[in-house]
N, C-alpha and C positions, 0 to 999 in steps of 0.2 A: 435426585434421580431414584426414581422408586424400582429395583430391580425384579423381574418377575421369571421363574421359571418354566413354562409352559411345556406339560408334556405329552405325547399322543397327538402332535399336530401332523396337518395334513397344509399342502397348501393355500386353500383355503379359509382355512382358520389363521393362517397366519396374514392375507391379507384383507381380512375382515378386521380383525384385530389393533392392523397398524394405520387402517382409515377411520378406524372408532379413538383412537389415541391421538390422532393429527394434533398436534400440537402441544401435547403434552407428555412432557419427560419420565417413559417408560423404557428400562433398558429389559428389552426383551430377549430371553435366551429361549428357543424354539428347539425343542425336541423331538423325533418321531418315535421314539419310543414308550411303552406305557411306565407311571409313576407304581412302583413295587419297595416293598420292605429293600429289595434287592439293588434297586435304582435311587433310591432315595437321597444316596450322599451328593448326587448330582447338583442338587437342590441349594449346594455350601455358597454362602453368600447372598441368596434370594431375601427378601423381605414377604415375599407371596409364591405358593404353585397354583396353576392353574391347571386342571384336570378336564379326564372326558369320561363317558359315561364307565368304560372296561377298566381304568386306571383301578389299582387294588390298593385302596386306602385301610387296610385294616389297623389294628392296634399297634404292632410294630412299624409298622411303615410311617404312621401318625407319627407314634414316640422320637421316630430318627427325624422328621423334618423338625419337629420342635426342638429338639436337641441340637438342631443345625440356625435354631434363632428363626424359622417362617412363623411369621404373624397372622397368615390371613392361607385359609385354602378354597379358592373360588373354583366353582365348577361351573361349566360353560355348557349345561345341558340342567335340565330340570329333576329329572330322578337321582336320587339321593339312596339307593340301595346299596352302591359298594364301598359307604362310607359308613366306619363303627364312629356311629354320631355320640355315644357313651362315651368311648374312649377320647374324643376330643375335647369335649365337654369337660370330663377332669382332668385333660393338660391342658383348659383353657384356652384352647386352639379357634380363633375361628371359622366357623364353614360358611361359605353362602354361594347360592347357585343362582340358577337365571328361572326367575319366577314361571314366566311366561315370555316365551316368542307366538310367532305366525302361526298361530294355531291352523290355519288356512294351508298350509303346510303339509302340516301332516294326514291332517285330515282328508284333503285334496290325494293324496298318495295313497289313502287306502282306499276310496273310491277308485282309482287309476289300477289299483292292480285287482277291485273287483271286478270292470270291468275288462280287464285284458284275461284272468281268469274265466271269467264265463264265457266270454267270445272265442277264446283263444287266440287270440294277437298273437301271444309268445310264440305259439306253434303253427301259425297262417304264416309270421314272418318267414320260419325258417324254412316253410315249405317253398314259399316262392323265389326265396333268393337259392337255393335249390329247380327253379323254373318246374316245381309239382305245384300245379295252380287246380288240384284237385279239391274238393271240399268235404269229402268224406270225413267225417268224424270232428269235426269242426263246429255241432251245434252248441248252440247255448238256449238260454228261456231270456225273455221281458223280464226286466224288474219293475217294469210297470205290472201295479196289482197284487206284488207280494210283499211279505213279511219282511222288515229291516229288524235285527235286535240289537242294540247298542246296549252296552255293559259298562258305562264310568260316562257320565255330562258334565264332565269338566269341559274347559273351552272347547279343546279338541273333539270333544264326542260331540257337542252342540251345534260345533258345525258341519262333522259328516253329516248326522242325523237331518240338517236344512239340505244338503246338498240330495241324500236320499229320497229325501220327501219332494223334491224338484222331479224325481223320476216317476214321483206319483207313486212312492212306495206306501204301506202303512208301517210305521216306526215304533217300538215298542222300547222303551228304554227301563234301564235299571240303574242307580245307586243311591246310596245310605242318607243321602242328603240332596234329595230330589229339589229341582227349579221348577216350580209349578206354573208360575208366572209364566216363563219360556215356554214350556210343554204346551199351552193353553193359547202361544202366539200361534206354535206351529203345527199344531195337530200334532203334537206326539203324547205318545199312551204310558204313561209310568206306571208297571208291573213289577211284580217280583224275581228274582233273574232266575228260579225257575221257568216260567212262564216264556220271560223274554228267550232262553233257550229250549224251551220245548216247543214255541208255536212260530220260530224265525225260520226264512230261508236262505237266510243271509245273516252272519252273527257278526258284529264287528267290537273288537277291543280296547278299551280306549281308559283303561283305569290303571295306575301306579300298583306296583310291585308290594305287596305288605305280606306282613305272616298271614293273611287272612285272605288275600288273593293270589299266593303261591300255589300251583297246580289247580288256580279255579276251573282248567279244562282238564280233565282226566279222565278216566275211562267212565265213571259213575256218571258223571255231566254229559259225558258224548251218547250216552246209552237215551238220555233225554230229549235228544236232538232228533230231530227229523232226518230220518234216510236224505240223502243227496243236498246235505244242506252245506255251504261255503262260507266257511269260516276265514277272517282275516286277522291280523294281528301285527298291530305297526307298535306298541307299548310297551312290554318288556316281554322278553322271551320265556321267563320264569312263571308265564301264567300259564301256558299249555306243557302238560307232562309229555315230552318228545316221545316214548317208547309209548305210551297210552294212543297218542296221536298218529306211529305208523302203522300198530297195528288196529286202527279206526279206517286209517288207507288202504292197510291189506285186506280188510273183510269188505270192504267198499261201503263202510257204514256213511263216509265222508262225500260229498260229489266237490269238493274242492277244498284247497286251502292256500293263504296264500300268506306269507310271512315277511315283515320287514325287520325282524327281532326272532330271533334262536338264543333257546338256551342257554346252552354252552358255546355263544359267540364269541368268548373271549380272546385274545389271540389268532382269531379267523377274519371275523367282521374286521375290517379297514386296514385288512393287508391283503399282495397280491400273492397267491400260490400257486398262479398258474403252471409254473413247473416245477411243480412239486405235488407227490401223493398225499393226498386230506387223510388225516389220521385221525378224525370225527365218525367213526363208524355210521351213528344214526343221522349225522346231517347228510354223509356220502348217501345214505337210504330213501334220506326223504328228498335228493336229487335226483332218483332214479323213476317217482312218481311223475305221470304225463299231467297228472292233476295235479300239480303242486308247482306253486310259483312264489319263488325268496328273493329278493331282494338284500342288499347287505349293509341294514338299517341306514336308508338315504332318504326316510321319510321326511327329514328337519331339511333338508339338505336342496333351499333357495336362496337366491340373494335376500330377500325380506327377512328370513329366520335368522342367517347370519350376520345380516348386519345388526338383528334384536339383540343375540347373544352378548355379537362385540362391544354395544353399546354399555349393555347391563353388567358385563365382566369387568369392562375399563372404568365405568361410575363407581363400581364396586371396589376397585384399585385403587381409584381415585381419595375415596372415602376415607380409607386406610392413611393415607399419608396427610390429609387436611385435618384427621381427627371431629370428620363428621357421619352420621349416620349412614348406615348401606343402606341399599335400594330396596324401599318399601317392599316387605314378600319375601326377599332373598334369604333371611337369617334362619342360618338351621345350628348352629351353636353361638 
């Protein structure tokens, strides 16, 4: 019986989890809390944790689950920022995440909220269940005809970028390790992400979190940008500078924005605070924009992606107690 700790669950993950496992002897301990230096002892006994994207796996937190005998720490999301992969590395710990799910997904979800932003869906809804079935201030533009800029064609951006170009967009795309082949199936234009953010009307973000695209949106980069252009971000919160960002709202440099990933979503994203006062200054601020629409990172969040996860999380388990290899892609120590 291979015992696993799982924390930061939701019910969903837990029954994605226990249909990816059917038949095989996982004694699962389901937590809703995040895994911290602070929570860590929780973990006494486990053979594996299993994490989410906000869990705070730093160097102490590491230290005390190995200390507590965990052999394997799977993470059941693809980004790998809040894990000091150094420090695991030299306690020999290992990590491994879920390569790839439903990229369809995610990418599908940032389409959904560019077009609910431009149309305003969010703000049509609440007029009419209200019975103001007025249209005043309700416009949007075509995105037939304009610029699409996509920033990272990994799976996920490969397939906004087809779904864009279905609308009859022109697609401009950027990263360090361009797919030419693809670009040349679908009519997309590989530039430099200058270019892809100075001539887009639509920006969309689709590249991992590194020291190199920390704050890739900041005020120097928005100054680039076309007036009234609508930027989305379903990737990590950590690429747009949030105070750079509200005051790009305040001066109206921005004509939209739309987020599935904040900042400082830690302890926010995947709890409910409905009654309770947000003590997030800048996200209370960028609630208060007519033009800004967040979501509370539910991009991954279908039956398809979760049953990817569970599948790649429990292979990954599995592996561990067979004493065979984890799932091609997965290993990050």
């Amino acid at each position: 019986m291979l015992t696993t700790t799982v924390f930061d669950t939701r019910a969903y993950d837990r029954e994605s989890l226990l249909r990816a496992a059917a038949g095989f002897p996982i004694e699962w301990r389901f937590l809703d809390f995040r895994l911290t230096r602070e929570t860590a002892a929780l973990a006494r006994g486990a053979r594996a944790v299993c994490v989410f994207v906000n869990d705070e796996l730093d160097r102490p937190c590491l230290e005390a689950v190995a200390g507590l005998g965990v052999e394997l720490v799977a993470l059941r999301c693809t980004g790998f920022n809040n894990v000091d992969l150094a420090a695991a590395k030299e306690l020999r710990l290992p990590v491994v995440r879920v390569p790839v799910y439903s990229p369809h997904a995610v990418a599908e979800h940032a389409v959904a909220l560019l077009l609910a932003l431009n149309r305003k869906i969010h703000r049509a809804f609440n007029r009419v269940r209200d019975l103001n079935f007025a249209l005043q201030g309700l416009e949007g533009f075509d995105l037939h005809g304009k610029t699409a800029g996509i920033v990272g064609t990994g799976k996920i951006g490969r397939v906004a970028a087809q779904i864009l170009r279905g609308f009859g967009m022109r697609v401009l795309a950027y990263d360090p390790y361009p797919n030419h082949d693809w670009a040349s199936q679908h009519a997309v234009e590989y530039t430099d992400v200058s270019s892809v953010i100075g001539l887009s009307d639509v920006i969309s973000l689709h590249t991992p979190l590194t020291p190199e695209t920390k704050h890739l949106v900041r005020w120097e980069t928005i100054e680039l940008m076309k007036p009234g252009v609508i930027l989305i971000n379903v990737s990590r919160g950590a690429l747009i500078e949030t105070r750079a960002l509200i005051e790009a709202l305040k001066s109206g440099r921005l004509g939209g924005v739309a987020l599935d990933v904040y900042e400082e979503e830690e302890g926010i994203f995947f709890e409910d605070l409905s009654g309770q006062v947000l003590q997030d200054d800048d996200l209370a601020r960028l609630l208060t924009f007519p033009n800004v629409l967040i979501t509370a990172h539910q991009a991954f969040l279908t039956r398809e992606a979760l049953d990817d996860i569970a599948r790649t999380t429990v292979a990954n388990l599995r592996a561990l107690t067979e004493g065979k290899p984890f799932v091609e892609g997965s290993v990050l120590v």
